[in-house]
PDB file of N, CA, C and O in Angstrom:
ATOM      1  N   UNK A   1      95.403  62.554-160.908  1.00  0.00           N
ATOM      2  CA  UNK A   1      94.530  62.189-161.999  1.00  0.00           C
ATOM      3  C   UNK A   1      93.359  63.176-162.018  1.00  0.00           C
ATOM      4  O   UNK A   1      92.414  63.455-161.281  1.00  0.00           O
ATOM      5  N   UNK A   2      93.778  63.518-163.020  1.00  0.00           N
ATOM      6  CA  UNK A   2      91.903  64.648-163.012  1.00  0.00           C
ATOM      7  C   UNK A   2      90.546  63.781-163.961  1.00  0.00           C
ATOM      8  O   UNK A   2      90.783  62.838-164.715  1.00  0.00           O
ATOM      9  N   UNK A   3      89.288  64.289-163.736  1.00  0.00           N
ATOM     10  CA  UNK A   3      88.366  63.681-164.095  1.00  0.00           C
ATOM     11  C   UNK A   3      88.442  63.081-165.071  1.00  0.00           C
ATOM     12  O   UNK A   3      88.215  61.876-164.962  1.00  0.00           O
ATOM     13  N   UNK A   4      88.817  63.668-166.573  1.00  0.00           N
ATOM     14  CA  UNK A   4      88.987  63.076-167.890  1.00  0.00           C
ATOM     15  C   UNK A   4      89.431  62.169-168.206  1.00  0.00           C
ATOM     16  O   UNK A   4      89.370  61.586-169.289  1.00  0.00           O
ATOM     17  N   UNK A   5      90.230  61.798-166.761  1.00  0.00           N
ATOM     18  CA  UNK A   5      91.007  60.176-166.947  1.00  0.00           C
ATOM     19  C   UNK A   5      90.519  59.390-166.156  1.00  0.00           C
ATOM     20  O   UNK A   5      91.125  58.349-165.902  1.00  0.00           O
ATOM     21  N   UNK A   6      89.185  59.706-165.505  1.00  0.00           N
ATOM     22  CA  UNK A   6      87.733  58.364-165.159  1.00  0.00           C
ATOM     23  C   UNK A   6      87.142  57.973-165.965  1.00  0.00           C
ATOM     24  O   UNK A   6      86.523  58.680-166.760  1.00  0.00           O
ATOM     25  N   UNK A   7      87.178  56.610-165.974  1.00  0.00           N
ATOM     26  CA  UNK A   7      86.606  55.911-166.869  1.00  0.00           C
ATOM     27  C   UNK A   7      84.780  55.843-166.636  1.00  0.00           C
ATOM     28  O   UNK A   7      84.314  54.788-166.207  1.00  0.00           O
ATOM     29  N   UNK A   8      84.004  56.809-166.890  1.00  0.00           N
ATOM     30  CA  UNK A   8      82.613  56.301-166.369  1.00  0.00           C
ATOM     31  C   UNK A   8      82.244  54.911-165.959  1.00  0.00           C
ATOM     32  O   UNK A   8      82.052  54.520-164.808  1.00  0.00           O
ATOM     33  N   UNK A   9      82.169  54.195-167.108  1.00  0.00           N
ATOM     34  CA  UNK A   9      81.649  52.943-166.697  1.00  0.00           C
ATOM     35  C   UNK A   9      82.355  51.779-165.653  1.00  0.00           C
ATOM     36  O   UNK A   9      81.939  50.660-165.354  1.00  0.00           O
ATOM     37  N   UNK A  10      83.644  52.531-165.204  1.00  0.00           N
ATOM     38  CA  UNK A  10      84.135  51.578-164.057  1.00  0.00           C
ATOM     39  C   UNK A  10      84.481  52.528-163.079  1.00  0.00           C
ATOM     40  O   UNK A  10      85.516  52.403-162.424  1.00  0.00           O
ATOM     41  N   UNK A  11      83.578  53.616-162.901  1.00  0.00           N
ATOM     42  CA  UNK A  11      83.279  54.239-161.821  1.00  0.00           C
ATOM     43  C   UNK A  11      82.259  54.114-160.828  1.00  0.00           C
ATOM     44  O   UNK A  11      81.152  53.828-161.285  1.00  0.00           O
ATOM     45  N   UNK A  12      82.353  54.275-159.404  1.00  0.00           N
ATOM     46  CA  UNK A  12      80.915  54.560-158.547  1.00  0.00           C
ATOM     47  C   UNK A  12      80.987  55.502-158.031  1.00  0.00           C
ATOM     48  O   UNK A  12      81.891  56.333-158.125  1.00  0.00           O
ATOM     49  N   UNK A  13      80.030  55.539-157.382  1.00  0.00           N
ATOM     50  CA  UNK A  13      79.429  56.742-156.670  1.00  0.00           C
ATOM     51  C   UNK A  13      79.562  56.529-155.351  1.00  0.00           C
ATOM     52  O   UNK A  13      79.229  55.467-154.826  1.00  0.00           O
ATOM     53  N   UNK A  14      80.089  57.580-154.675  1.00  0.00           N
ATOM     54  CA  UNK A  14      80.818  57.775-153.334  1.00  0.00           C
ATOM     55  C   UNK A  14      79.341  58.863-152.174  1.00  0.00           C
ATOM     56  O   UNK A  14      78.713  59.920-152.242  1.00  0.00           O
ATOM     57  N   UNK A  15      79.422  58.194-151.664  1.00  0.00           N
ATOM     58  CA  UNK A  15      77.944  58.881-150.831  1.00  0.00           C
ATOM     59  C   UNK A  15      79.041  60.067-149.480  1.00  0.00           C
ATOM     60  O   UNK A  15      79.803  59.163-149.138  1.00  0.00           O
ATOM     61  N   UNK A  16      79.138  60.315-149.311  1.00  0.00           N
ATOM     62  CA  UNK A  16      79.659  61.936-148.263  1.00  0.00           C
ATOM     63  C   UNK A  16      78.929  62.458-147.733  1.00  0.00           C
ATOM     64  O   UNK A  16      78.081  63.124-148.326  1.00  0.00           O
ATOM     65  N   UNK A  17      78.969  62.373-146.584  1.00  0.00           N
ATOM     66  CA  UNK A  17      77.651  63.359-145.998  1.00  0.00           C
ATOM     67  C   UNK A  17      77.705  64.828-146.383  1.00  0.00           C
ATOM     68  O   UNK A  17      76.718  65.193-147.022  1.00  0.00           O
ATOM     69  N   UNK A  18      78.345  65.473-146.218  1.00  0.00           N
ATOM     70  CA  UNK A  18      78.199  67.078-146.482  1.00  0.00           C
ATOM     71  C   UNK A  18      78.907  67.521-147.549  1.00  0.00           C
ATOM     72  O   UNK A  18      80.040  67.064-147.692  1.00  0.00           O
ATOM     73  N   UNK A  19      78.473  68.346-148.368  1.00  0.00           N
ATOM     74  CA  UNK A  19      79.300  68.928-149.799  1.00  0.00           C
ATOM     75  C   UNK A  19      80.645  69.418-149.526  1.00  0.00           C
ATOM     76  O   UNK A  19      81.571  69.412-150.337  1.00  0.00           O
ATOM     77  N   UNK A  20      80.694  69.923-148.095  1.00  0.00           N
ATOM     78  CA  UNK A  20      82.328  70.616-147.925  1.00  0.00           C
ATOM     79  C   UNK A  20      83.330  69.013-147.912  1.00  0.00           C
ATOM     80  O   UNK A  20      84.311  68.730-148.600  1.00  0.00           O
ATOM     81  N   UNK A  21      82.916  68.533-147.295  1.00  0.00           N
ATOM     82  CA  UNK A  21      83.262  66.599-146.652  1.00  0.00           C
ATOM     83  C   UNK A  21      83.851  66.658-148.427  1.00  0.00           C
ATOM     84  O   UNK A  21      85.019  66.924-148.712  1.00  0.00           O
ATOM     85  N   UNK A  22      82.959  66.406-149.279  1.00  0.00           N
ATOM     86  CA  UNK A  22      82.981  65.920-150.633  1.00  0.00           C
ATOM     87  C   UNK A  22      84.092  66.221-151.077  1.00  0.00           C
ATOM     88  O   UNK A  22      84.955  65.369-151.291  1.00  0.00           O
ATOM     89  N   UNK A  23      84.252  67.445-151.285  1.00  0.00           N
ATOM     90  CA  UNK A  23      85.578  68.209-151.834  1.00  0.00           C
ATOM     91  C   UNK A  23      86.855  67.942-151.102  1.00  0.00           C
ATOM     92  O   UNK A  23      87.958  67.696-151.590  1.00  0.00           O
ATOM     93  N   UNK A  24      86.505  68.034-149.830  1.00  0.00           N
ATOM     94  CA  UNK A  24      87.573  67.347-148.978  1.00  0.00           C
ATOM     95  C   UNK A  24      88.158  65.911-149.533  1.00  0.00           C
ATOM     96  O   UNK A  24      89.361  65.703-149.690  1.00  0.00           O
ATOM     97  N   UNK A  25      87.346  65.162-149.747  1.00  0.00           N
ATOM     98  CA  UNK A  25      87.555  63.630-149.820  1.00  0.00           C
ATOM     99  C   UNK A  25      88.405  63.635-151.564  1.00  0.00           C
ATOM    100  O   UNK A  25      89.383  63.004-151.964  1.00  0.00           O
ATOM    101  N   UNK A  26      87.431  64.723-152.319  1.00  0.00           N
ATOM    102  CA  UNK A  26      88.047  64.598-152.948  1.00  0.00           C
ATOM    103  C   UNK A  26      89.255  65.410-153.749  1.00  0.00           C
ATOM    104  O   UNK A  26      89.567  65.247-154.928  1.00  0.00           O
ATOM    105  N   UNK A  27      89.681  66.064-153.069  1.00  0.00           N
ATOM    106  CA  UNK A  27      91.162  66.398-152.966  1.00  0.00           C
ATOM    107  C   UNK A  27      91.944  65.327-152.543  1.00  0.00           C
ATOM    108  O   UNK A  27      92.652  64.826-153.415  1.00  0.00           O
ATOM    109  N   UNK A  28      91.996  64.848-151.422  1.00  0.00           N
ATOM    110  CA  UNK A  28      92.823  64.084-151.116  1.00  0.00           C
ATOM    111  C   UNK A  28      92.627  62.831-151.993  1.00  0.00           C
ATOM    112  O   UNK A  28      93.549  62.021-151.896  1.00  0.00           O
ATOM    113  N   UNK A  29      91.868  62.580-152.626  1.00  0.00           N
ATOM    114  CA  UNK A  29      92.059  61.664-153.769  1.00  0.00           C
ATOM    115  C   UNK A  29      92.732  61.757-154.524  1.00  0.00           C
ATOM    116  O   UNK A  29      93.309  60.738-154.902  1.00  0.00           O
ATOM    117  N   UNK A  30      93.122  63.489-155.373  1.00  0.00           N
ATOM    118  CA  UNK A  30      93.608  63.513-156.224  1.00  0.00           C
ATOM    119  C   UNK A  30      94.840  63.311-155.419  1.00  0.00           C
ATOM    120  O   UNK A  30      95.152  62.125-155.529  1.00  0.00           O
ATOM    121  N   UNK A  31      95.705  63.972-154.632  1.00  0.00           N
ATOM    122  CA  UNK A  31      96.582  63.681-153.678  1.00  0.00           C
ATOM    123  C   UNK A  31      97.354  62.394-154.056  1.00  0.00           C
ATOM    124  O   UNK A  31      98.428  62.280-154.647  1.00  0.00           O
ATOM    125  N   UNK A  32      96.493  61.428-153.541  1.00  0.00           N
ATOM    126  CA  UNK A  32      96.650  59.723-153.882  1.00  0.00           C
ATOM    127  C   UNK A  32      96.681  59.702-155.118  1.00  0.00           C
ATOM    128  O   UNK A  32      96.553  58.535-155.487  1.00  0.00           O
ATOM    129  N   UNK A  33      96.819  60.621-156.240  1.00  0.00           N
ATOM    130  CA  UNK A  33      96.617  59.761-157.574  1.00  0.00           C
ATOM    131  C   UNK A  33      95.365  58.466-157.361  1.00  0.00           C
ATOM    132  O   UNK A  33      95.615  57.279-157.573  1.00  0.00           O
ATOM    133  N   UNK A  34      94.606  58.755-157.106  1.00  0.00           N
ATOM    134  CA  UNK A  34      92.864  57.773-157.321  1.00  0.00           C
ATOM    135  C   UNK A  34      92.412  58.211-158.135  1.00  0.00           C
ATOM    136  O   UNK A  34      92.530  59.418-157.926  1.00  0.00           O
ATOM    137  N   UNK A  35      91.567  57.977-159.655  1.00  0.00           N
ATOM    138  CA  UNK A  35      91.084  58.769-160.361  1.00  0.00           C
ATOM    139  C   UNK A  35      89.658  59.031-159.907  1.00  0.00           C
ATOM    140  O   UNK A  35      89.022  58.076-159.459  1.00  0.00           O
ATOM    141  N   UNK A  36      89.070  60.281-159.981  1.00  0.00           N
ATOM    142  CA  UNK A  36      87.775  60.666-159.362  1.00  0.00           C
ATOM    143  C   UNK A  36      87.244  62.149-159.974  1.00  0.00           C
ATOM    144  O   UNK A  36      88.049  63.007-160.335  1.00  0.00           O
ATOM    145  N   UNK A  37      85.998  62.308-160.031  1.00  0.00           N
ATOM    146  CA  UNK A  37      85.264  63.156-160.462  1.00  0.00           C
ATOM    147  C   UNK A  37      84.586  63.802-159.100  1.00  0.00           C
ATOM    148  O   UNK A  37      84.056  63.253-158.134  1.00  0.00           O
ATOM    149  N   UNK A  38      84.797  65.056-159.385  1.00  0.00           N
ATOM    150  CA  UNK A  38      83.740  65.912-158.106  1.00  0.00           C
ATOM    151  C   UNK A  38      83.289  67.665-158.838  1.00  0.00           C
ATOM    152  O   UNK A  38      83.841  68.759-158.957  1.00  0.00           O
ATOM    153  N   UNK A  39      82.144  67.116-159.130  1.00  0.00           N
ATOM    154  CA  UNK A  39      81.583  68.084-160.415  1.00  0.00           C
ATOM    155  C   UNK A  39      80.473  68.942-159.436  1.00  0.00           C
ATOM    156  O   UNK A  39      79.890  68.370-158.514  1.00  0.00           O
ATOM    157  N   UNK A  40      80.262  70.337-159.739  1.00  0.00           N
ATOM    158  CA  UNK A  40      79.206  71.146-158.847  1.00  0.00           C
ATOM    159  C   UNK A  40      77.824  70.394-158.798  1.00  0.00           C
ATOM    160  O   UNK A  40      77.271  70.208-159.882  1.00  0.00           O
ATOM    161  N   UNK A  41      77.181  69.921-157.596  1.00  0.00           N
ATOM    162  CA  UNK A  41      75.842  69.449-157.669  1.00  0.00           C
ATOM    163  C   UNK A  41      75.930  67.991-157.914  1.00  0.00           C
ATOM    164  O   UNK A  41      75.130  67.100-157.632  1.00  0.00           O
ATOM    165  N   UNK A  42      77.127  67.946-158.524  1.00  0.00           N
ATOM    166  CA  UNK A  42      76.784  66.179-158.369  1.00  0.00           C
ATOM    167  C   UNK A  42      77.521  65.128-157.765  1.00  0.00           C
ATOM    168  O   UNK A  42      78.422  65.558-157.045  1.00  0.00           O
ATOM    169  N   UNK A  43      77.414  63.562-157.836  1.00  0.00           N
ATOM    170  CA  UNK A  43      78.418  63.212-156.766  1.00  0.00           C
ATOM    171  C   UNK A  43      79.649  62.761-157.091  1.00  0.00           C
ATOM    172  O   UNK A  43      80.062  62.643-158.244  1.00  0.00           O
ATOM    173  N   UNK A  44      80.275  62.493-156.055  1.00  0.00           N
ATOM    174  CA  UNK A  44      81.259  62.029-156.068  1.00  0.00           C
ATOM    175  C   UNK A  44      81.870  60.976-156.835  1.00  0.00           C
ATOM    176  O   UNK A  44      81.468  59.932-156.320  1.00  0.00           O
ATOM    177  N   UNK A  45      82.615  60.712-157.777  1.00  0.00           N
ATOM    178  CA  UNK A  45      82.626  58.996-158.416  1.00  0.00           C
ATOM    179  C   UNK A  45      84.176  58.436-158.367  1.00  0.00           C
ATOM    180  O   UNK A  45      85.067  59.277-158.488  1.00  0.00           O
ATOM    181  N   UNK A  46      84.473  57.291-158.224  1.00  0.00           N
ATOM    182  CA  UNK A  46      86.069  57.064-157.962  1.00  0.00           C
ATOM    183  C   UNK A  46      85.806  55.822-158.597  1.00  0.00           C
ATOM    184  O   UNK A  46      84.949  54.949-158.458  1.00  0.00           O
ATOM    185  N   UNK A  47      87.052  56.039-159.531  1.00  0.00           N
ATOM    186  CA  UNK A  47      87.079  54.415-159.976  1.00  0.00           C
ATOM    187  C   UNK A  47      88.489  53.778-159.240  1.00  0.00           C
ATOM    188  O   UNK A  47      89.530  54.435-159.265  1.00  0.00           O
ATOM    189  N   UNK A  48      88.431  52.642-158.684  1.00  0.00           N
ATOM    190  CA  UNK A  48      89.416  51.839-157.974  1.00  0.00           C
ATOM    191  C   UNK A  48      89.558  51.134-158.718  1.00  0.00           C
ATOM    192  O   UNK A  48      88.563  50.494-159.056  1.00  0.00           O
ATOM    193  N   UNK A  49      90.998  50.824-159.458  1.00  0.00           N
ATOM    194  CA  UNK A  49      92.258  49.848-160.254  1.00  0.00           C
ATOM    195  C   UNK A  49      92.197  48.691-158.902  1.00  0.00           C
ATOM    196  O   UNK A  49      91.394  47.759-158.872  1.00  0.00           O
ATOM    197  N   UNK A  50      92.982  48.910-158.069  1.00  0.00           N
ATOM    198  CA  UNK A  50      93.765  47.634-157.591  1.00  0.00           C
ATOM    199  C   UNK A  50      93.179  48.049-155.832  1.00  0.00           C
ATOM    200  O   UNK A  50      92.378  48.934-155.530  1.00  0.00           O
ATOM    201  N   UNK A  51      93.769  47.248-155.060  1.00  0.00           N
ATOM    202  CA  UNK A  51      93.412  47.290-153.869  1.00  0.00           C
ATOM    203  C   UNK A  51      94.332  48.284-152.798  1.00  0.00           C
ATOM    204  O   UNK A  51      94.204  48.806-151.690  1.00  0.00           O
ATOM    205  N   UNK A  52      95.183  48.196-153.724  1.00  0.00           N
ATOM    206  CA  UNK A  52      95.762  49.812-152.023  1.00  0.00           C
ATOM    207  C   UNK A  52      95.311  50.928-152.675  1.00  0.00           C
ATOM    208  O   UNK A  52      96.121  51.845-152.543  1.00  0.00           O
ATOM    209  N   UNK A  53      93.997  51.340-153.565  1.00  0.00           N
ATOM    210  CA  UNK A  53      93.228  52.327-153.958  1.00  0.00           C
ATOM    211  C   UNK A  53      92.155  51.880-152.976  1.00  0.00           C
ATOM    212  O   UNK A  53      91.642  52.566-152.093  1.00  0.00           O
ATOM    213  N   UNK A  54      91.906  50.612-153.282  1.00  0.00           N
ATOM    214  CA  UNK A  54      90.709  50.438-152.033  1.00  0.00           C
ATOM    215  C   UNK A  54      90.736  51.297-150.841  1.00  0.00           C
ATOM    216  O   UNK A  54      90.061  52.275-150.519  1.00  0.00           O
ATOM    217  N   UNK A  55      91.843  50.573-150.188  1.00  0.00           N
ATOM    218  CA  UNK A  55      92.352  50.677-149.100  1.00  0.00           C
ATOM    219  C   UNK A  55      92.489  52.142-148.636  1.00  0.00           C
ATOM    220  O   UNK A  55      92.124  52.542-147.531  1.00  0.00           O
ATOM    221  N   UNK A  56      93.139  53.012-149.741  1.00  0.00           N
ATOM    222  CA  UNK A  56      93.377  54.466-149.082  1.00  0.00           C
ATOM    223  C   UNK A  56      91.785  55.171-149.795  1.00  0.00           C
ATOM    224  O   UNK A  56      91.553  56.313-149.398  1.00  0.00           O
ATOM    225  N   UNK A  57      91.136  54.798-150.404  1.00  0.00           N
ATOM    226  CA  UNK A  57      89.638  55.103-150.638  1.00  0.00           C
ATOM    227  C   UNK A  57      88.924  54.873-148.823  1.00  0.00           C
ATOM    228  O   UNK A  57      88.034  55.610-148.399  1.00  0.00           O
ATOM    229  N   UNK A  58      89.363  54.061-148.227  1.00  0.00           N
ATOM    230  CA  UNK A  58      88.497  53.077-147.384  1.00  0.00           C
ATOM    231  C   UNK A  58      89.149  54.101-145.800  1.00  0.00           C
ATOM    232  O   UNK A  58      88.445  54.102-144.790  1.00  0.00           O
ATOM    233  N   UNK A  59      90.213  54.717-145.814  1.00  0.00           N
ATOM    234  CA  UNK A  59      91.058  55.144-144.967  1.00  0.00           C
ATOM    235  C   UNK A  59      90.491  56.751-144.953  1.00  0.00           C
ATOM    236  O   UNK A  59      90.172  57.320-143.910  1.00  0.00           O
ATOM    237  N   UNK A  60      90.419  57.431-146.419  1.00  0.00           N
ATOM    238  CA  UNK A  60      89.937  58.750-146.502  1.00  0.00           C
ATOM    239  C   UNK A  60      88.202  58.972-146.032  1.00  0.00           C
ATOM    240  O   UNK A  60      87.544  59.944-145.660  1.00  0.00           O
ATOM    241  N   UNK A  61      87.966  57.821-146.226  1.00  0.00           N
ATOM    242  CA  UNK A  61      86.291  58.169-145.692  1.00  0.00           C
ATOM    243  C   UNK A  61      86.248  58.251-144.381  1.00  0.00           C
ATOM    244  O   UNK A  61      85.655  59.117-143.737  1.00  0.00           O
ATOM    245  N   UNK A  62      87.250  56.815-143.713  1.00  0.00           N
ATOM    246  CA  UNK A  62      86.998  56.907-142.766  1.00  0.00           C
ATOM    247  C   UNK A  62      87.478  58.155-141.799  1.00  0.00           C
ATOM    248  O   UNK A  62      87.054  58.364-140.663  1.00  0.00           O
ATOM    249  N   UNK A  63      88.517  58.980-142.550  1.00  0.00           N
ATOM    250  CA  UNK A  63      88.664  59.951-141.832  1.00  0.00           C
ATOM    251  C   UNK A  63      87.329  61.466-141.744  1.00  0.00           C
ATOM    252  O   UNK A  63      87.323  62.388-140.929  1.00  0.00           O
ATOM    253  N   UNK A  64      86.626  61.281-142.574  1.00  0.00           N
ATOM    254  CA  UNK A  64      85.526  62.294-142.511  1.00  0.00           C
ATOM    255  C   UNK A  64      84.053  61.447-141.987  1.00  0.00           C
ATOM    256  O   UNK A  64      83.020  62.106-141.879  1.00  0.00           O
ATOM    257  N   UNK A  65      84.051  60.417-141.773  1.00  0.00           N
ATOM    258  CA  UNK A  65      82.661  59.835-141.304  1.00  0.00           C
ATOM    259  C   UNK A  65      83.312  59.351-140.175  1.00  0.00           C
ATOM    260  O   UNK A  65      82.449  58.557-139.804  1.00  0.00           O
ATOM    261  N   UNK A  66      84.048  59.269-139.504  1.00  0.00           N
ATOM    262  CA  UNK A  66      84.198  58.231-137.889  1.00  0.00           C
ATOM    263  C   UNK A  66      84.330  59.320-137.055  1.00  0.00           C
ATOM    264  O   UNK A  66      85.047  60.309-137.208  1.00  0.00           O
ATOM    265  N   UNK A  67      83.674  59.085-136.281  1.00  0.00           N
ATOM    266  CA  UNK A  67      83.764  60.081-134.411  1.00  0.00           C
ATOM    267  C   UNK A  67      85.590  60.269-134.128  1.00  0.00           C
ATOM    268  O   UNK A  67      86.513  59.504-134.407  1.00  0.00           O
ATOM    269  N   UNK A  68      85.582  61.573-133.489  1.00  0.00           N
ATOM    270  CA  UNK A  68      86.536  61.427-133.134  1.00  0.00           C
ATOM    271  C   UNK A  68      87.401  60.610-132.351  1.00  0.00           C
ATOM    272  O   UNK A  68      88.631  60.578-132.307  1.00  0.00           O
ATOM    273  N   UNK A  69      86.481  59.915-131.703  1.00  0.00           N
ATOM    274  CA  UNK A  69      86.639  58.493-130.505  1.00  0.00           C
ATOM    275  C   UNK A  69      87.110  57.497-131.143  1.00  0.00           C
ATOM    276  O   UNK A  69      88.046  56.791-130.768  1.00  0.00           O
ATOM    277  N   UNK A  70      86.546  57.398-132.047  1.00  0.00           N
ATOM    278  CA  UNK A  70      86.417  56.003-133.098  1.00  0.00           C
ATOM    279  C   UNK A  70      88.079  56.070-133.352  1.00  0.00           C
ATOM    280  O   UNK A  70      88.879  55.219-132.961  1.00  0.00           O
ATOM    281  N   UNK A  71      88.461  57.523-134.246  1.00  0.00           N
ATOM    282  CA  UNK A  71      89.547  57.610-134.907  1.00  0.00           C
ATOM    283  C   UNK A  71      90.546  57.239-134.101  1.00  0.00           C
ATOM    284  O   UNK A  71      91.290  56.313-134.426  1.00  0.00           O
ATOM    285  N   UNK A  72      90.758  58.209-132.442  1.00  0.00           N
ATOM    286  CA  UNK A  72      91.963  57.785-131.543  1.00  0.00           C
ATOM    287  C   UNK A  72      92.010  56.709-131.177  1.00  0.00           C
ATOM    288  O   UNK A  72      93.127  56.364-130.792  1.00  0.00           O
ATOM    289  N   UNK A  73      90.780  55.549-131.091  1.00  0.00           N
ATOM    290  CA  UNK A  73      90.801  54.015-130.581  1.00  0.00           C
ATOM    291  C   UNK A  73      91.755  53.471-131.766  1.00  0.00           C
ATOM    292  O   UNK A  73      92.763  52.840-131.447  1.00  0.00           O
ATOM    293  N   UNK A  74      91.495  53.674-132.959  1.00  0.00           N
ATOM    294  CA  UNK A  74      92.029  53.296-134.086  1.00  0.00           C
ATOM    295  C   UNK A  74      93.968  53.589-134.199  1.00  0.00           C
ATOM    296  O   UNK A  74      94.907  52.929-134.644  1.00  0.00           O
ATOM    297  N   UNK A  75      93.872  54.461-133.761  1.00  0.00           N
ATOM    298  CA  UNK A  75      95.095  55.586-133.379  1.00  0.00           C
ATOM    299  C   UNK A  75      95.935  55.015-133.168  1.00  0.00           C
ATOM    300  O   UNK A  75      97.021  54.984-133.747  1.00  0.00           O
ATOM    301  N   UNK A  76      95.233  53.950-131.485  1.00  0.00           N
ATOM    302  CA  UNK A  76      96.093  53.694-130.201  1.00  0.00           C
ATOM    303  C   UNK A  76      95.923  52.313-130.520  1.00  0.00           C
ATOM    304  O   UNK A  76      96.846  51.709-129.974  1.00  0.00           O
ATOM    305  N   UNK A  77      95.239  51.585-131.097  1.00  0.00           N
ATOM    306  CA  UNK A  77      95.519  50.326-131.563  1.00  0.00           C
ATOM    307  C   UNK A  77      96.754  49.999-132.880  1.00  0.00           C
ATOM    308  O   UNK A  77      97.716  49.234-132.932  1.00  0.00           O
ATOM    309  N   UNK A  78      96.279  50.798-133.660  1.00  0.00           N
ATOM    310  CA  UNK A  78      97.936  50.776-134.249  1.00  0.00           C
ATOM    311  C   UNK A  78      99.098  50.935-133.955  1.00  0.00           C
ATOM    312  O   UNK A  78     100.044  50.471-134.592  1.00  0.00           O
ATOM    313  N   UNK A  79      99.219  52.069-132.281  1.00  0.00           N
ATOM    314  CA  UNK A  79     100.481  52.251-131.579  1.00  0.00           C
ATOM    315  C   UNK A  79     100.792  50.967-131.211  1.00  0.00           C
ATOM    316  O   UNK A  79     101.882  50.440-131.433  1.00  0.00           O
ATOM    317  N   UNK A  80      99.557  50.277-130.469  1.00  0.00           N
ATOM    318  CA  UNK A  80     100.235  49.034-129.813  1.00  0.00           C
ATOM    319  C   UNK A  80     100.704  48.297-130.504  1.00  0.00           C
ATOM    320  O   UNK A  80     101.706  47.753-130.039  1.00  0.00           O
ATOM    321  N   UNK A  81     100.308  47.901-131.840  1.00  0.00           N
ATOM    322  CA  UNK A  81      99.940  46.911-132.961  1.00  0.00           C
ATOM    323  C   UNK A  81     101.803  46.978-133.214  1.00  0.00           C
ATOM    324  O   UNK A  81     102.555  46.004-133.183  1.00  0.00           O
ATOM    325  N   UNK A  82     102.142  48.236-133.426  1.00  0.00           N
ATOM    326  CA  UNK A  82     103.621  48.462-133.920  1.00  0.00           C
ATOM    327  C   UNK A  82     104.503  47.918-132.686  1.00  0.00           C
ATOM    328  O   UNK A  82     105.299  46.982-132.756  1.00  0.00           O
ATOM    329  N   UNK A  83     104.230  48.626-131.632  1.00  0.00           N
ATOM    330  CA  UNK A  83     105.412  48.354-130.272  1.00  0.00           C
ATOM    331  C   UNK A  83     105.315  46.739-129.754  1.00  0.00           C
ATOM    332  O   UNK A  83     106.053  46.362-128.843  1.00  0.00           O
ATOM    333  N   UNK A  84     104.296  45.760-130.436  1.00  0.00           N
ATOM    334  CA  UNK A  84     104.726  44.308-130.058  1.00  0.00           C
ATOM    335  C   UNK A  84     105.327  43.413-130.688  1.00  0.00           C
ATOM    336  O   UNK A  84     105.551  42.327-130.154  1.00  0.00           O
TER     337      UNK A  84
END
C-alpha cells in the first residue's frame, strides 16, 4: 500500500526513535501491506483496519525499540511455548 491509499483521518502517528529506525519500520510496513505514510521531515502515520495489523504494527516496533536481551528472552520463550 503506498501513501495515497492512507486514509488521513484514520491515521496516527507512530513515534521511532531515529529517522533511519523510521524508514526501516516503514518499509517493512509496506512489506505487510499496512497502509502508512513516511514523508521527508515528517512522521510516521499508519492506519490499522483490523487486528493482525495491530499485531504485526506491535511486532515491527518491537523489533527496533527492544534490547537485544529483551528480543532473545522473547525468542526463547516462544521456543519453549512451541516444544510443550
Amino acid at each position: 500500500m503506498n501513501s495515497s491509499q492512507l486514509h488521513p483521518d484514520n491515521s496516527e502517528v507512530i513515534e521511532v526513535n531515529s529517522w533511519a529506525d523510521r524508514w526501516q519500520v516503514y518499509r517493512r510496513l509496506q512489506e505487510l501491506e499496512i497502509p502508512s505514510s513516511c514523508e521527508i521531515e515528517q512522521p510516521l502515520r499508519v492506519q490499522i483496519n483490523n487486528i493482525n495489523q495491530a499485531v504485526q504494527l506491535s511486532s515491527v516496533l518491537k523489533q527496533f525499540s527492544a534490547s537485544r536481551r529483551d528480543l532473545l528472552e522473547t525468542l526463547e520463550r516462544c521456543w519453549e511455548a512451541e516444544s510443550d
